[in-house]
Jmol script that loads the backbone (N, CA, C; Angstrom):
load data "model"
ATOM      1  N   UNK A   1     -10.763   3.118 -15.810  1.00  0.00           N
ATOM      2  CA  UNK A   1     -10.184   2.021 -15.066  1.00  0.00           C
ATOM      3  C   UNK A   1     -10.424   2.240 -13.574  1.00  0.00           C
ATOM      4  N   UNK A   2     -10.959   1.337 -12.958  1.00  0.00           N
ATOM      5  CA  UNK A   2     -10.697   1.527 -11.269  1.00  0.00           C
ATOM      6  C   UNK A   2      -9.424   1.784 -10.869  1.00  0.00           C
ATOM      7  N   UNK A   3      -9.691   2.606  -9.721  1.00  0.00           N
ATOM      8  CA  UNK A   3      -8.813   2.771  -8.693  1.00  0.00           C
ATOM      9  C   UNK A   3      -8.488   2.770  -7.263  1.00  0.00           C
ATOM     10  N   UNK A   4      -7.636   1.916  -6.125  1.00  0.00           N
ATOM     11  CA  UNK A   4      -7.818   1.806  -5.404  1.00  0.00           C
ATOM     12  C   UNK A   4      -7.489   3.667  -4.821  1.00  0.00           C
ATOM     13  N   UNK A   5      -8.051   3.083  -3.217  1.00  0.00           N
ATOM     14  CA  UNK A   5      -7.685   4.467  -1.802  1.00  0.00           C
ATOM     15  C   UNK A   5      -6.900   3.738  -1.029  1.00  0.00           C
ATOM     16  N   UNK A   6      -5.376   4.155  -1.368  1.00  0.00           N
ATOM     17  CA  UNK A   6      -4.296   3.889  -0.482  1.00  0.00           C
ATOM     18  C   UNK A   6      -3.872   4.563   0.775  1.00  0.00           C
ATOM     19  N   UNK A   7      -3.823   4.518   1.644  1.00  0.00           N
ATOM     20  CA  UNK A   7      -3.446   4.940   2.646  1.00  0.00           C
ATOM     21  C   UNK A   7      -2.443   3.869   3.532  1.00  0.00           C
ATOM     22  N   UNK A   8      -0.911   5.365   3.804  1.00  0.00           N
ATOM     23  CA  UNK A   8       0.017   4.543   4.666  1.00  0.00           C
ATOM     24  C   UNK A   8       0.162   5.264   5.626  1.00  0.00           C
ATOM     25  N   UNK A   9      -0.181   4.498   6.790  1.00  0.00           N
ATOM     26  CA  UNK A   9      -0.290   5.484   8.574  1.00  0.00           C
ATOM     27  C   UNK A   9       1.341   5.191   8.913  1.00  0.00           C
ATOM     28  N   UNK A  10       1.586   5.736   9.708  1.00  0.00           N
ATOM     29  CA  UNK A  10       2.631   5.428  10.942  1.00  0.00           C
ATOM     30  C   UNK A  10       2.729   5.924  12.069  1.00  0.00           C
ATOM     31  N   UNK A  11       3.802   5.671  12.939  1.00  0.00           N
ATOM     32  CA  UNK A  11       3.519   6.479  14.250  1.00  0.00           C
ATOM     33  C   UNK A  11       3.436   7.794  14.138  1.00  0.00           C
ATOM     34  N   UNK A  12       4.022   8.449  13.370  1.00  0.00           N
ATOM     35  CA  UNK A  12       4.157   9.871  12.345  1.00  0.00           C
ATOM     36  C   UNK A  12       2.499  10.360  12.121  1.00  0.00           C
ATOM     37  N   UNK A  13       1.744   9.631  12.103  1.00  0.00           N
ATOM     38  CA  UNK A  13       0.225  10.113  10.990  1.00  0.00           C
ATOM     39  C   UNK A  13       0.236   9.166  10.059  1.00  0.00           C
ATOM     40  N   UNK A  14      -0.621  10.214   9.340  1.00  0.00           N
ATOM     41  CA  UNK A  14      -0.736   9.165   7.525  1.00  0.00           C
ATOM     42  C   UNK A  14       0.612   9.898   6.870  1.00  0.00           C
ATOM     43  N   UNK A  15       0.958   9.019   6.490  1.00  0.00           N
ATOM     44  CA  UNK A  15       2.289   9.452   5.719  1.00  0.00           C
ATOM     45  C   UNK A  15       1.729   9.633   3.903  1.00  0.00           C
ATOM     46  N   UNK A  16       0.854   8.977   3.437  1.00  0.00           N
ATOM     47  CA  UNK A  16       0.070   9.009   2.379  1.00  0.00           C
ATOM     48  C   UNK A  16      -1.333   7.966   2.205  1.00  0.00           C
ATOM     49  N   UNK A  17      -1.982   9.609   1.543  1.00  0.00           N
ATOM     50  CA  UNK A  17      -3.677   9.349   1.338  1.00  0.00           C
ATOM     51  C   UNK A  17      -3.901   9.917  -0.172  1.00  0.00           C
ATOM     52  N   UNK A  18      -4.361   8.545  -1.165  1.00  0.00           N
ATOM     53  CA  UNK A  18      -4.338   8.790  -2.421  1.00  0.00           C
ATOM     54  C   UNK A  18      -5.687   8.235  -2.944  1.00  0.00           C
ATOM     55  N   UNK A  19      -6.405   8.357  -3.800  1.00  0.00           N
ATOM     56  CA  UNK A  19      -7.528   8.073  -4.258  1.00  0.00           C
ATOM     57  C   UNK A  19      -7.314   7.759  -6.059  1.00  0.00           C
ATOM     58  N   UNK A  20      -6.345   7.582  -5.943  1.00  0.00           N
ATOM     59  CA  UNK A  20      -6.530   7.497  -8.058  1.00  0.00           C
ATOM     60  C   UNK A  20      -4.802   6.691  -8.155  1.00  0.00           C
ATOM     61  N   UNK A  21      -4.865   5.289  -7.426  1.00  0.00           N
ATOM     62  CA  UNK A  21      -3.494   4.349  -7.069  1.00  0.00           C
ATOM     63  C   UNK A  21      -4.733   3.243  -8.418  1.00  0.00           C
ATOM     64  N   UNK A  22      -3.661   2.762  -9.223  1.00  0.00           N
ATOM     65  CA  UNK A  22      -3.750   1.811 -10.346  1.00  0.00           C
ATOM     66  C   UNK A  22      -3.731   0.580  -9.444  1.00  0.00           C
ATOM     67  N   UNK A  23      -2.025   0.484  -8.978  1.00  0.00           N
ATOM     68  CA  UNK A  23      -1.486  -0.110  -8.292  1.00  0.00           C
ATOM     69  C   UNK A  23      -0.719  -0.346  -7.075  1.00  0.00           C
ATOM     70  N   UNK A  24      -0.422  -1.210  -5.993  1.00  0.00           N
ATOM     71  CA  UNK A  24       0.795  -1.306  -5.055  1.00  0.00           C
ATOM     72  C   UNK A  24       1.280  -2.754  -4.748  1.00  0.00           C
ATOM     73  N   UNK A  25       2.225  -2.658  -5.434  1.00  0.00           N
ATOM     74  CA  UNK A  25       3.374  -3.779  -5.127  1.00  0.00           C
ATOM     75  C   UNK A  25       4.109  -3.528  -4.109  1.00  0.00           C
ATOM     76  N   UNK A  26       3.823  -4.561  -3.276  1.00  0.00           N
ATOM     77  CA  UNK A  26       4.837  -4.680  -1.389  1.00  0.00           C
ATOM     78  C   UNK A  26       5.327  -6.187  -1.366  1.00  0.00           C
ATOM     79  N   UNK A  27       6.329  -6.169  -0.041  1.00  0.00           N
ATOM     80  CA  UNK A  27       6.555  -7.634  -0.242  1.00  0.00           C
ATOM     81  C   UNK A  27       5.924  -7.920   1.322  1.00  0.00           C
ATOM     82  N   UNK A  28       5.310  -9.022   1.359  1.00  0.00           N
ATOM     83  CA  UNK A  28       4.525  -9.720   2.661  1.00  0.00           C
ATOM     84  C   UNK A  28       5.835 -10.906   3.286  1.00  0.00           C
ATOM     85  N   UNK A  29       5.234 -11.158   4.335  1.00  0.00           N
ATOM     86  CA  UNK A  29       5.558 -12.428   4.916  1.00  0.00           C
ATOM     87  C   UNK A  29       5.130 -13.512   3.966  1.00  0.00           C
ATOM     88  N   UNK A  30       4.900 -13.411   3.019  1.00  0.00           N
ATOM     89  CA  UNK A  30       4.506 -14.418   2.099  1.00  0.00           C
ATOM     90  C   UNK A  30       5.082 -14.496   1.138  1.00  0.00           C
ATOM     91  N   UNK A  31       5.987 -13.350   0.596  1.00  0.00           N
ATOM     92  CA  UNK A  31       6.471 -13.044  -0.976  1.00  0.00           C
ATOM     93  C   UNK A  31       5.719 -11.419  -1.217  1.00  0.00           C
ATOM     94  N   UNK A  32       5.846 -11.595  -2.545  1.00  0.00           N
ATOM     95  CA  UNK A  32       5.667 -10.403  -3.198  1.00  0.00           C
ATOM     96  C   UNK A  32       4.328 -10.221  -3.497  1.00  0.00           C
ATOM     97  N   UNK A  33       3.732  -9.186  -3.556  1.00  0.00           N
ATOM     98  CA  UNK A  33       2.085  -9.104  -3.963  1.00  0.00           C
ATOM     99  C   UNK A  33       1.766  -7.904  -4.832  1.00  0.00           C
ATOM    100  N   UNK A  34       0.953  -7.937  -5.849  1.00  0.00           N
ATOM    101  CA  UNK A  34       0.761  -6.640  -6.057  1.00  0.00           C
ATOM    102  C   UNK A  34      -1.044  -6.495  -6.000  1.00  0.00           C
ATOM    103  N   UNK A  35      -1.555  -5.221  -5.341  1.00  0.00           N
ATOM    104  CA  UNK A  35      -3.214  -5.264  -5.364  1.00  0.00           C
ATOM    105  C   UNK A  35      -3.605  -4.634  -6.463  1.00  0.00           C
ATOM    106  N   UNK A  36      -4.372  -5.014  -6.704  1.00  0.00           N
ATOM    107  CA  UNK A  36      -5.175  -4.085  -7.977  1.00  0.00           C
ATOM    108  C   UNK A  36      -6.707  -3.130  -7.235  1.00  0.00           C
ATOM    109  N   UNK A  37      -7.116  -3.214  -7.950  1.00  0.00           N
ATOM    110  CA  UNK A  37      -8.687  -2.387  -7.484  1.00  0.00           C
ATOM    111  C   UNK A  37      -9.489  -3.911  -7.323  1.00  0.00           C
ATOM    112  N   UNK A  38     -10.733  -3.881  -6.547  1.00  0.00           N
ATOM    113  CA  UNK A  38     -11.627  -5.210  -6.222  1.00  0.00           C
ATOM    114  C   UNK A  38     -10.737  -6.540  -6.110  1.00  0.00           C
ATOM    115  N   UNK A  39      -9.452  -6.514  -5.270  1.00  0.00           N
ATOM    116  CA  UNK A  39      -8.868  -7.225  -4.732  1.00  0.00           C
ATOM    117  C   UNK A  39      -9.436  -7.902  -3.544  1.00  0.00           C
ATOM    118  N   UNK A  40      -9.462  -9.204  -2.997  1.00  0.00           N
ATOM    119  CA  UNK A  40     -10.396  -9.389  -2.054  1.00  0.00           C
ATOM    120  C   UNK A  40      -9.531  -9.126  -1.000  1.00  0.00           C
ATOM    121  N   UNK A  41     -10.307  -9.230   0.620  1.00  0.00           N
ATOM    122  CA  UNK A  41     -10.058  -8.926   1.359  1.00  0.00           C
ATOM    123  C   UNK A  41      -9.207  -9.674   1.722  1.00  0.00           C
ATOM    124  N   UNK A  42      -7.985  -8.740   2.757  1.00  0.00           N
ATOM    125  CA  UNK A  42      -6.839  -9.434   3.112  1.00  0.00           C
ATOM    126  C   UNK A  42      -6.277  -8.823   4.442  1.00  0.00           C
ATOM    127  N   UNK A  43      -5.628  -9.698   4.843  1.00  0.00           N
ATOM    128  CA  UNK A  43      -4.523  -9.216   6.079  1.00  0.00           C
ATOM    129  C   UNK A  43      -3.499  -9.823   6.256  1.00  0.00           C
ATOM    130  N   UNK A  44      -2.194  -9.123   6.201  1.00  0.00           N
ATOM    131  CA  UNK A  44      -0.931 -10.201   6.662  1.00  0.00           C
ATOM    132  C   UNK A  44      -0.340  -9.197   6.521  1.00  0.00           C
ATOM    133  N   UNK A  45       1.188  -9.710   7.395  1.00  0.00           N
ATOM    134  CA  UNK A  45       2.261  -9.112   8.166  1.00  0.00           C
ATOM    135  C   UNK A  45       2.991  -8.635   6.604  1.00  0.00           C
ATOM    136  N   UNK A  46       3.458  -7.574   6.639  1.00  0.00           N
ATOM    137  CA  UNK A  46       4.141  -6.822   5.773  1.00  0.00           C
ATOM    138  C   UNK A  46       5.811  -6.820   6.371  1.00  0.00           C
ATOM    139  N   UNK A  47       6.068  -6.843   4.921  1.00  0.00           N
ATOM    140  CA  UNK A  47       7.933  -6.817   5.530  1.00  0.00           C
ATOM    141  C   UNK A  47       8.575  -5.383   4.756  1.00  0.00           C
ATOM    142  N   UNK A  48       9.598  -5.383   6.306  1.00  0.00           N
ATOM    143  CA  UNK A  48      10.303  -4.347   5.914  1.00  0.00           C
ATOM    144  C   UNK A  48      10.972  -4.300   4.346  1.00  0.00           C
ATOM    145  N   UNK A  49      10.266  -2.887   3.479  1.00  0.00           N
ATOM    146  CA  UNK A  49      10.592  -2.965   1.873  1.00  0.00           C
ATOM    147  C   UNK A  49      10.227  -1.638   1.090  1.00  0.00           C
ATOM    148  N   UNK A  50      10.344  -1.364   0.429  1.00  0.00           N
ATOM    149  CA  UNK A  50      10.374  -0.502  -0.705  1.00  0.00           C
ATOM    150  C   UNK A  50       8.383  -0.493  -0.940  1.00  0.00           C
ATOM    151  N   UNK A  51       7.961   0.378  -1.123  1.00  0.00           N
ATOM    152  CA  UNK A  51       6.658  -0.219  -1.779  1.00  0.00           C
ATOM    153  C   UNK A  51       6.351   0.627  -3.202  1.00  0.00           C
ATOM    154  N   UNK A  52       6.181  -0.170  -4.039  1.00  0.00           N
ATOM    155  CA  UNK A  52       5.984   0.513  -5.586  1.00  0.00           C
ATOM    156  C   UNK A  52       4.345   0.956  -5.499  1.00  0.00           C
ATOM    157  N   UNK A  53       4.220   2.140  -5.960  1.00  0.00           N
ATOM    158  CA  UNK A  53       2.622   2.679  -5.901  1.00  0.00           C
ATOM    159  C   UNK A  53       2.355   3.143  -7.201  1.00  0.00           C
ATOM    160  N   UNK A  54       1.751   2.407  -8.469  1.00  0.00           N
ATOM    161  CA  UNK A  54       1.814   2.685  -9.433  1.00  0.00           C
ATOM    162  C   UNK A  54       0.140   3.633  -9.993  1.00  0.00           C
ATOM    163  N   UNK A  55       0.231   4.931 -10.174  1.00  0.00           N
ATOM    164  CA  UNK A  55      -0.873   5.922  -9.485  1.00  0.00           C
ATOM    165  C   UNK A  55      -1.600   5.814 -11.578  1.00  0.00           C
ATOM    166  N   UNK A  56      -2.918   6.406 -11.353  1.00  0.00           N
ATOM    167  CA  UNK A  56      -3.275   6.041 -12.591  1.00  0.00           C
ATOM    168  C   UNK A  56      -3.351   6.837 -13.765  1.00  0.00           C
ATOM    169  N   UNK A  57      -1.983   8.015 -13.823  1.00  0.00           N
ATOM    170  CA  UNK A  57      -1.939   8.551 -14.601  1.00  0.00           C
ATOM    171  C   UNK A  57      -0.268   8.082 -15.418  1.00  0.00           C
ATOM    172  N   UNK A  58      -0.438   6.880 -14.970  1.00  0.00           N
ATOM    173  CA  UNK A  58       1.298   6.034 -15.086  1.00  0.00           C
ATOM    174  C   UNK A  58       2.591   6.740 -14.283  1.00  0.00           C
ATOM    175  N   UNK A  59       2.475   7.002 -13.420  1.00  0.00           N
ATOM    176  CA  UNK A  59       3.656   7.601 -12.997  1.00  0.00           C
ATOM    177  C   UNK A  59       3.823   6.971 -11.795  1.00  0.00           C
ATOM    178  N   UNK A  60       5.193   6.197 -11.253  1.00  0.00           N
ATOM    179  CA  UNK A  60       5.436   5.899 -10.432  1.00  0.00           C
ATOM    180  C   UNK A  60       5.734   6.376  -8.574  1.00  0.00           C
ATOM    181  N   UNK A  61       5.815   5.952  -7.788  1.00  0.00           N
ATOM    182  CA  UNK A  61       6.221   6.502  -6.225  1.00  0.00           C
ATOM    183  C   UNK A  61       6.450   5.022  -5.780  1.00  0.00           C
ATOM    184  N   UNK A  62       7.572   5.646  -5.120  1.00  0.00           N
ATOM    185  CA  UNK A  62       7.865   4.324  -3.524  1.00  0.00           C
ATOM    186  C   UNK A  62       7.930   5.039  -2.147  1.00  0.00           C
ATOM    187  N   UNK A  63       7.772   4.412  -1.515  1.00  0.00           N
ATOM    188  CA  UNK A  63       7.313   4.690   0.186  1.00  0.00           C
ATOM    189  C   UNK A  63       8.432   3.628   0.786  1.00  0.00           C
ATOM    190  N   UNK A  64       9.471   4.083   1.346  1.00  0.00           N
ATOM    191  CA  UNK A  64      10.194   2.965   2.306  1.00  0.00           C
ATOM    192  C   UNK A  64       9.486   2.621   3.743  1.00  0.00           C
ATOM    193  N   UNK A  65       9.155   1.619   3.968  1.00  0.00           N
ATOM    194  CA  UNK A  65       8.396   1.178   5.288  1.00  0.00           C
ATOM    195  C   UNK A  65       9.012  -0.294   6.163  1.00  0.00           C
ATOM    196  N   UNK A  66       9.116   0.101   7.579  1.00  0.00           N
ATOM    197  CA  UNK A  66       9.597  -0.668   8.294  1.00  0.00           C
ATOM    198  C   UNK A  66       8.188  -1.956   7.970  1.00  0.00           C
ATOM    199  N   UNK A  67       8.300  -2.625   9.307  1.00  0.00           N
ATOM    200  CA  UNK A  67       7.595  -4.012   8.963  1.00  0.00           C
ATOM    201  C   UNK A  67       6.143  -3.879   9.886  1.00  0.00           C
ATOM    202  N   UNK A  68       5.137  -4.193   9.160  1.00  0.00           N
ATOM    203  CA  UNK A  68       3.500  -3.707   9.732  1.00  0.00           C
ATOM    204  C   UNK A  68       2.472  -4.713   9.136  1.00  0.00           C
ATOM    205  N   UNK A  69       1.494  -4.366   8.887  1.00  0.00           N
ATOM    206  CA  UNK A  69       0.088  -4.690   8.408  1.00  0.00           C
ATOM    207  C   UNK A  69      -0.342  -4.070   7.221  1.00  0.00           C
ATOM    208  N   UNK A  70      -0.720  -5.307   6.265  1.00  0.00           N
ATOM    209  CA  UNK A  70      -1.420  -4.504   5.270  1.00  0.00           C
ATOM    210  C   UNK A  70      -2.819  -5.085   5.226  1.00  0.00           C
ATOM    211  N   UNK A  71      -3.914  -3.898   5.341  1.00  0.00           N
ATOM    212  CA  UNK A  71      -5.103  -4.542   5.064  1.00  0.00           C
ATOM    213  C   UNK A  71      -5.657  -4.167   3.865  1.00  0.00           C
ATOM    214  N   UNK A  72      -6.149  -5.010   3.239  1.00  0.00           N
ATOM    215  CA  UNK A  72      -7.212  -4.754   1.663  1.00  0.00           C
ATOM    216  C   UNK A  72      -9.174  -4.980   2.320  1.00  0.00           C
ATOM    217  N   UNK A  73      -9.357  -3.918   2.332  1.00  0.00           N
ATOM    218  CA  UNK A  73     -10.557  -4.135   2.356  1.00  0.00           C
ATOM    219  C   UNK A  73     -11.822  -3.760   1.418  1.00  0.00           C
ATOM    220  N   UNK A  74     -12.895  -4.145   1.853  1.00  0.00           N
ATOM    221  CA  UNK A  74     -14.125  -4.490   0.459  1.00  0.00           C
ATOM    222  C   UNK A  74     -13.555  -2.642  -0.232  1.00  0.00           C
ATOM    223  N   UNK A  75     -14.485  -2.552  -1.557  1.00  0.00           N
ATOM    224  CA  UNK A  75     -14.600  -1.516  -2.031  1.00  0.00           C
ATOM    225  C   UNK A  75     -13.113  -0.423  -2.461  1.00  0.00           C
ATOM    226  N   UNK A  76     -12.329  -1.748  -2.668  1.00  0.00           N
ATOM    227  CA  UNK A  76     -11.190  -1.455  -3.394  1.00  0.00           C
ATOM    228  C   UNK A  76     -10.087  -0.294  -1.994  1.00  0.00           C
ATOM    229  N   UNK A  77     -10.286  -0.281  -1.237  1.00  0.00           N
ATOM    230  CA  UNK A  77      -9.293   0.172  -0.052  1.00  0.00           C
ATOM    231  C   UNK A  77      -8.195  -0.341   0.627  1.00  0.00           C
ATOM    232  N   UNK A  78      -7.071  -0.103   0.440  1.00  0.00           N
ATOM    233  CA  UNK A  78      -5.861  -0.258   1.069  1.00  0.00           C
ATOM    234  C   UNK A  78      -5.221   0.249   2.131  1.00  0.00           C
ATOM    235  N   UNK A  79      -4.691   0.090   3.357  1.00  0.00           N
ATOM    236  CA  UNK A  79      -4.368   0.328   4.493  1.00  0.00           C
ATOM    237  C   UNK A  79      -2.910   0.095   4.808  1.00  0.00           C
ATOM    238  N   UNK A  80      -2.066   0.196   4.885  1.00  0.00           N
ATOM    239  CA  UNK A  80      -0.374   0.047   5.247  1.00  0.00           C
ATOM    240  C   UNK A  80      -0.401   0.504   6.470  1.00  0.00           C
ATOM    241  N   UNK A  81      -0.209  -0.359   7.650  1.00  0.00           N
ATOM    242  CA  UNK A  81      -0.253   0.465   9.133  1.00  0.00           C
ATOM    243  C   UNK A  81       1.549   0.008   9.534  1.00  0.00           C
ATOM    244  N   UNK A  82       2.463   1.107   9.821  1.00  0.00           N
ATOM    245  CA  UNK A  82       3.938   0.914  10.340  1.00  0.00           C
ATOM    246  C   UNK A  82       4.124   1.112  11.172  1.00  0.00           C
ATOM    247  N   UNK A  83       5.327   0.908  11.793  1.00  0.00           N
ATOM    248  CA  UNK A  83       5.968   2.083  12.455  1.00  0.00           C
ATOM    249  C   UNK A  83       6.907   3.135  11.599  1.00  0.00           C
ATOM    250  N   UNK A  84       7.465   3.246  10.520  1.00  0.00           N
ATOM    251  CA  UNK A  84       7.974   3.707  10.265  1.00  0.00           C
ATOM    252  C   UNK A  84       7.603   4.448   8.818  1.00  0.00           C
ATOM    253  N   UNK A  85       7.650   5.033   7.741  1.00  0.00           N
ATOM    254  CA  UNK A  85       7.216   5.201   6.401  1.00  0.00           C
ATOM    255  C   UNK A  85       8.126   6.316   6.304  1.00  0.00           C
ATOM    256  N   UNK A  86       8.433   6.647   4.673  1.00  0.00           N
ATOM    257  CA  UNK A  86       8.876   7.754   4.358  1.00  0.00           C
ATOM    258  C   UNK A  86       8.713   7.408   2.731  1.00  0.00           C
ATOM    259  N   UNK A  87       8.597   8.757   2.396  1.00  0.00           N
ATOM    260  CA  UNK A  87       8.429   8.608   0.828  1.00  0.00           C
ATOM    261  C   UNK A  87       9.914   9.196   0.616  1.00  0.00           C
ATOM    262  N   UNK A  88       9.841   8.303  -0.775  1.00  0.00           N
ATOM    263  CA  UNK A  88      11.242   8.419  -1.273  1.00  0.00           C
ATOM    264  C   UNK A  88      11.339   8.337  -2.828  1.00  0.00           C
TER     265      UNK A  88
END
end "model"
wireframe off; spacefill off
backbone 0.3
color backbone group
């Protein structure tokens, strides 16, 4: 199965850099989203939320993150830029 490369920065650094993410469900200025792998490209304002990171050996993680940018770009890559992150 594909897998996306998640990465969540903050003013902190990267708070997490993963290479074998199934999934990530966040909620946008738009609603709720979840990316898969060969998701097309995207950008929009991320809201302060929980983010579900569903990794591809089925096991779950969330990341609490203030309110930022999420970019999806070509070749299945994910970007979360905050100010704030913490895994939880």
């Amino acid at each position: 199965m594909a897998t996306l490369h998640l990465q969540v920065v903050s003013l902190d650094g990267v708070i997490y850099d993963e290479h074998t993410v199934k999934e990530v469900t966040l909620r946008t200025s738009e609603g709720a989203i979840t990316v898969l792998a060969n998701h097309i490209p995207l950008v929009t304002p991320l809201k302060e939320s929980e983010v579900r990171i569903l990794r591809e050996d089925g096991t779950e993680e969330y990341i609490s993150t203030s309110r930022g940018v999420i970019e999806v770009r070509p070749k299945s890559e994910v970007v979360l830029i905050v100010n704030r992150a913490k895994k939880i």
